[in-house]
KEDO-795371 format. One record per residue: residue in one letter; y, z, x of N, C-alpha, C in turn. Coordinates in nm, 2 decimals, m for minus. Layout:
% residues N
site res->a | npy->Y | npz->Z | npx->X | capy->Y | capz->Z | capx->X | cpy->Y | cpz->Z | cpx->X
...
***
This chain:
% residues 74
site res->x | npy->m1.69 | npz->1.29 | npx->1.07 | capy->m1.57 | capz->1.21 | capx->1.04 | cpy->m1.45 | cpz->1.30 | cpx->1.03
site res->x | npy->m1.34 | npz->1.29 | npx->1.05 | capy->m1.18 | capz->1.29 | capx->1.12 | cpy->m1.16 | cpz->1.34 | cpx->0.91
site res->x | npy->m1.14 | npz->1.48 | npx->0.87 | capy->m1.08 | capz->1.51 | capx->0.79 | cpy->m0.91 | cpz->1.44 | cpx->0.77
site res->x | npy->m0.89 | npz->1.35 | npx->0.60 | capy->m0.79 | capz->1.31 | capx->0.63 | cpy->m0.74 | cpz->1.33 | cpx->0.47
site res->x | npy->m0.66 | npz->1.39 | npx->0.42 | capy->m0.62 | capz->1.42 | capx->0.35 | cpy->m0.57 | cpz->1.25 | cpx->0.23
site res->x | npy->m0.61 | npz->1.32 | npx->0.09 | capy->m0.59 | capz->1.17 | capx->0.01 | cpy->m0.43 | cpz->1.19 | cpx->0.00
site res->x | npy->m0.36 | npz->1.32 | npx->m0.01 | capy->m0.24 | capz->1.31 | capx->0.00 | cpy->m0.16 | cpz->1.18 | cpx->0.10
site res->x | npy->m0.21 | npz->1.19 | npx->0.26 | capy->m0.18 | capz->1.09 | capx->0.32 | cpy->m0.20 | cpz->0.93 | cpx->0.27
site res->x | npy->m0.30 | npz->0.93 | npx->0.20 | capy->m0.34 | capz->0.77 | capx->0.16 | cpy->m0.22 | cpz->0.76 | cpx->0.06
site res->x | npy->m0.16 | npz->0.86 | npx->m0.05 | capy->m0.09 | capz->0.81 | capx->m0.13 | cpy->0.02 | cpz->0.81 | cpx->m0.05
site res->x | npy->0.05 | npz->0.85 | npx->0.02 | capy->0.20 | capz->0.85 | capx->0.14 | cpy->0.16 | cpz->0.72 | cpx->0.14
site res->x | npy->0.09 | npz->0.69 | npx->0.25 | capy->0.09 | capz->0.53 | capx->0.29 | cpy->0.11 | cpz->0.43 | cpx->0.17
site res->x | npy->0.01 | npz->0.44 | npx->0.05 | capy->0.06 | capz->0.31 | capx->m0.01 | cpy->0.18 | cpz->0.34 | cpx->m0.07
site res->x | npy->0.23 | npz->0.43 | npx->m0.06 | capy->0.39 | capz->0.44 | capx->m0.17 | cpy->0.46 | cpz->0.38 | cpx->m0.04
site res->x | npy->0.41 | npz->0.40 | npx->0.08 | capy->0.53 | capz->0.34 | capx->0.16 | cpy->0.54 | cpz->0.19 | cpx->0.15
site res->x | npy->0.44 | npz->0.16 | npx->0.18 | capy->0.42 | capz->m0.04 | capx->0.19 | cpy->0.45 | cpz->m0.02 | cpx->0.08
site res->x | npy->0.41 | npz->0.01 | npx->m0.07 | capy->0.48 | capz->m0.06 | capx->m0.14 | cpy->0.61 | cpz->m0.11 | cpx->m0.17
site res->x | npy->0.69 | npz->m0.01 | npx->m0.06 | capy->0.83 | capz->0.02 | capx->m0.13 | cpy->0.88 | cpz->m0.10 | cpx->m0.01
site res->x | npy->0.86 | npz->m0.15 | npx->0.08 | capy->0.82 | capz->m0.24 | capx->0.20 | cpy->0.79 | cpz->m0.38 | cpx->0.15
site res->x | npy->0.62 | npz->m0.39 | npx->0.06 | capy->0.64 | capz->m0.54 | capx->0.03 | cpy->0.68 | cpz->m0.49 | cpx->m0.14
site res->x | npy->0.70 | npz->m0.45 | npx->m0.16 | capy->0.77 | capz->m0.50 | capx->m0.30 | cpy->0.93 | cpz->m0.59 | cpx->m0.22
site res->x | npy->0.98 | npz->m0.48 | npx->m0.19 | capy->1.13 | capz->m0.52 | capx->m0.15 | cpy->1.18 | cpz->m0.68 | cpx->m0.13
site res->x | npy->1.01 | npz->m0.73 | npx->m0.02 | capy->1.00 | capz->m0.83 | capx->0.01 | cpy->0.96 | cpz->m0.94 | cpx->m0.10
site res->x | npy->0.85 | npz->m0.90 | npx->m0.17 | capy->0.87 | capz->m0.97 | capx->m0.32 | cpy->0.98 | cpz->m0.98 | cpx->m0.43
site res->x | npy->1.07 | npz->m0.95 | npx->m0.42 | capy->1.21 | capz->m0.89 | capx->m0.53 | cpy->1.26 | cpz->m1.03 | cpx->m0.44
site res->x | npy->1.30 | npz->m1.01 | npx->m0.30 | capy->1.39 | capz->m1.12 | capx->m0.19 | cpy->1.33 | cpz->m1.26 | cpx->m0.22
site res->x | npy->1.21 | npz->m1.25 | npx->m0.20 | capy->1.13 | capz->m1.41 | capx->m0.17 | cpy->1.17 | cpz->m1.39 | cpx->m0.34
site res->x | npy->1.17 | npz->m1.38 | npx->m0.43 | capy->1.15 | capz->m1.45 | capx->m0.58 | cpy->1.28 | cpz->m1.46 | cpx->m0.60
site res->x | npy->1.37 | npz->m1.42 | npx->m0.60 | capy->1.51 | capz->m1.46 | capx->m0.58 | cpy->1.55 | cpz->m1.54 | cpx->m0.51
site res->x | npy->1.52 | npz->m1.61 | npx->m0.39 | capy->1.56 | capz->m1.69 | capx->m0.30 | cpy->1.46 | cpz->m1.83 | cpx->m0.37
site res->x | npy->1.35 | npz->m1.81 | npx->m0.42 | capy->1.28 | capz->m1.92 | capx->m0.48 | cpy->1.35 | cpz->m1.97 | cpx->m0.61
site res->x | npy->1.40 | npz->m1.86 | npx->m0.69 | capy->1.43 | capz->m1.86 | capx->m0.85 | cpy->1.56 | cpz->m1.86 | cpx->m0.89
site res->x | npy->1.65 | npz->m1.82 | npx->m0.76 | capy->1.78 | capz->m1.79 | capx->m0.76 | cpy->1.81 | cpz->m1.70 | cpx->m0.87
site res->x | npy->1.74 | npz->m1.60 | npx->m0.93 | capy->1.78 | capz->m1.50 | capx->m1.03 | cpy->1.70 | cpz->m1.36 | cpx->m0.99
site res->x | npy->1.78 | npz->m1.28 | npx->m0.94 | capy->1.84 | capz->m1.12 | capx->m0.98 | cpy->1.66 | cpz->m1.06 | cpx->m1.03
site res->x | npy->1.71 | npz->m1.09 | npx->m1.15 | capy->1.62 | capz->m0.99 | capx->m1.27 | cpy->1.52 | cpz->m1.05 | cpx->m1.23
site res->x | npy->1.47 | npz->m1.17 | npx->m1.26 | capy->1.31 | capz->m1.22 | capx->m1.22 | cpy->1.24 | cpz->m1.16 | cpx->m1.05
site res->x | npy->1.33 | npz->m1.14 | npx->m0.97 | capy->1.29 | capz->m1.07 | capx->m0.89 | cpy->1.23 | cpz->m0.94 | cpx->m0.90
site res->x | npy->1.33 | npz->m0.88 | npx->m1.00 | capy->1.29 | capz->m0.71 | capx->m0.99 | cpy->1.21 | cpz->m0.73 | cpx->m1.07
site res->x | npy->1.20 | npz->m0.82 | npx->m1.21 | capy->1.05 | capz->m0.78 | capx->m1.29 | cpy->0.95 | cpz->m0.76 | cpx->m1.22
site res->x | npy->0.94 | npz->m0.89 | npx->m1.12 | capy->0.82 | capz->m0.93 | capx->m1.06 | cpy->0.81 | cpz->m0.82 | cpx->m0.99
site res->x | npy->0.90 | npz->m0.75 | npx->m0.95 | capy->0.90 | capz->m0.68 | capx->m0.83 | cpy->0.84 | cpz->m0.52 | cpx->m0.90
site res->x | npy->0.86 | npz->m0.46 | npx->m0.98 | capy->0.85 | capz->m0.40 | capx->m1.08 | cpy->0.67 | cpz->m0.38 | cpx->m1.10
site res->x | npy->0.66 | npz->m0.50 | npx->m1.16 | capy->0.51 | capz->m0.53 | capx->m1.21 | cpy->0.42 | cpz->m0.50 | cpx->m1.08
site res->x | npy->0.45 | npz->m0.58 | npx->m0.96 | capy->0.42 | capz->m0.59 | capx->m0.87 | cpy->0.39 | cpz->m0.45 | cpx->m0.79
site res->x | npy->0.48 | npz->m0.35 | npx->m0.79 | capy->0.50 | capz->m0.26 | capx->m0.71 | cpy->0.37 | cpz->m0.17 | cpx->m0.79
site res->x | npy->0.33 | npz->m0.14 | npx->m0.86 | capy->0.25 | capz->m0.04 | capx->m0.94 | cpy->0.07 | cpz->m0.10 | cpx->m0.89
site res->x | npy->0.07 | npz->m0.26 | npx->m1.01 | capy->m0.03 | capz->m0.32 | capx->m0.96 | cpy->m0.11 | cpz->m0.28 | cpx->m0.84
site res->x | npy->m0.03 | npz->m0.35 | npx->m0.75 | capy->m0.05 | capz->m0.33 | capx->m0.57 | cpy->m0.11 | cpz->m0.24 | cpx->m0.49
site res->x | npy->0.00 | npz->m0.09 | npx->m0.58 | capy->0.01 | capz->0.03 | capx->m0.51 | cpy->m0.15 | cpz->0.05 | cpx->m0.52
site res->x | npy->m0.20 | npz->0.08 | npx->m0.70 | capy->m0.30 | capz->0.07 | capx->m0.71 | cpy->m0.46 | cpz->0.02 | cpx->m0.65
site res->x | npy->m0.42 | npz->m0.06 | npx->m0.59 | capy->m0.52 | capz->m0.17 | capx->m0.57 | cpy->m0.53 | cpz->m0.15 | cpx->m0.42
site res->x | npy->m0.38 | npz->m0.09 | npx->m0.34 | capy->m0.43 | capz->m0.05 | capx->m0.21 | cpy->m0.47 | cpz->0.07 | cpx->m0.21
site res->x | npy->m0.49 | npz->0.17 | npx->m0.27 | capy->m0.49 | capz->0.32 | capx->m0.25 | cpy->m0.66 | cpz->0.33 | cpx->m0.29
site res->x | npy->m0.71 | npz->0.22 | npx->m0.38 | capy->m0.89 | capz->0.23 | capx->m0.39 | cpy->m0.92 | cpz->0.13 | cpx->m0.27
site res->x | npy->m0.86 | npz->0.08 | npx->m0.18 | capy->m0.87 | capz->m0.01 | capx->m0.05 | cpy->m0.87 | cpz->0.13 | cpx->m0.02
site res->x | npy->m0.77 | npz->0.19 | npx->0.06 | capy->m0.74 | capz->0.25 | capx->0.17 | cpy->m0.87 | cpz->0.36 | cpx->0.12
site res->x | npy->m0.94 | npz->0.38 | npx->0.02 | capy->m1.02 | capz->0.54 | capx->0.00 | cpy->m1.18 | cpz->0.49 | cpx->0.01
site res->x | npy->m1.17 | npz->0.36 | npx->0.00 | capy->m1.28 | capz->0.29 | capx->0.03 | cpy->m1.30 | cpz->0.27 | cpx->0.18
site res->x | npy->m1.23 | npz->0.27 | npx->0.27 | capy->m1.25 | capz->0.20 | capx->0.36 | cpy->m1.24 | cpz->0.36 | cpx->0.45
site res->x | npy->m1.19 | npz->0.43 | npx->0.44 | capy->m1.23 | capz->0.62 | capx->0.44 | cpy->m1.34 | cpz->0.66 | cpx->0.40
site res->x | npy->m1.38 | npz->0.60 | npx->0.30 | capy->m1.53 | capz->0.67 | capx->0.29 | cpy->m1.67 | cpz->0.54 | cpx->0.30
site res->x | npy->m1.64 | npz->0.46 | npx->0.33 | capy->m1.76 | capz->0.36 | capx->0.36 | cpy->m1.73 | cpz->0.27 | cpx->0.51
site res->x | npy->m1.62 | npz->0.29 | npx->0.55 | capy->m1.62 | capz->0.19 | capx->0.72 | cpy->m1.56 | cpz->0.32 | cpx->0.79
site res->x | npy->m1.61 | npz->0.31 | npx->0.91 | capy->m1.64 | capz->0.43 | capx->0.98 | cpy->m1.56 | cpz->0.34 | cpx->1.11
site res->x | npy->m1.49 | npz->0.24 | npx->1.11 | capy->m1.50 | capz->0.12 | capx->1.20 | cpy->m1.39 | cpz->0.18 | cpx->1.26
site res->x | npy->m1.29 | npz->0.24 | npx->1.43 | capy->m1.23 | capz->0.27 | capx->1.46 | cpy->m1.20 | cpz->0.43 | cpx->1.41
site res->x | npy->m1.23 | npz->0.50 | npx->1.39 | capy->m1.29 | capz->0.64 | capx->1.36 | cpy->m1.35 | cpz->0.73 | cpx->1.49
site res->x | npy->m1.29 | npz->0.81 | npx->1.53 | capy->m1.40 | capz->0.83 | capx->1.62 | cpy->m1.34 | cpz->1.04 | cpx->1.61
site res->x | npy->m1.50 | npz->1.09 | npx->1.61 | capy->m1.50 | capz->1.24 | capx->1.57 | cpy->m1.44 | cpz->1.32 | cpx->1.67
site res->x | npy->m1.35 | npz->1.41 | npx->1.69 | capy->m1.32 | capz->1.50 | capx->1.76 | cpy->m1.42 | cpz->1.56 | cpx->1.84
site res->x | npy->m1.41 | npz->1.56 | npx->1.96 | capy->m1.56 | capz->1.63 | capx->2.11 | cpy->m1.48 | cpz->1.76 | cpx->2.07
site res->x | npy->m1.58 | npz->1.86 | npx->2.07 | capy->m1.58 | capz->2.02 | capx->2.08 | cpy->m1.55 | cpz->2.02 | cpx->2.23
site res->x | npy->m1.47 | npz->2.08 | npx->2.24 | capy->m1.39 | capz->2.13 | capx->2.41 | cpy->m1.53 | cpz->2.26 | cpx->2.50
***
């Protein structure tokens, strides 16, 4: 299997988080018409998430092999 650094996994989910949070802060403000309830949510949300994708993304690295494919020695 294709060495991939967990450094890279916390790249990626810090990225999308900062991506759908953004998106969550917009949609709850446009629902709630208030500011602050967006960013609480957005807040709470952003950590939760991050969490919860980063044992996705290390799970799916070390148990699905699905689209993976090993480097051929030349």
């Amino acid at each position: 299997m294709a060495k991939i650094s967990r450094r890279r996994h916390v790249a990626k989910a810090v990225t999308w988080r900062i991506l759908a949070t953004t998106t969550t802060i917009l949609l709850v403000w446009m629902v709630s018409g208030n500011w602050a309830i967006g960013a609480q949510i957005g807040v709470l949300e952003f950590f939760v998430k991050m969490a919860l994708y980063y044992g996705h993304e290390r799970a799916w690295y070390r148990f699905i092999h699905f689209g993976v494919q090993e480097n051929a020695a030349a």
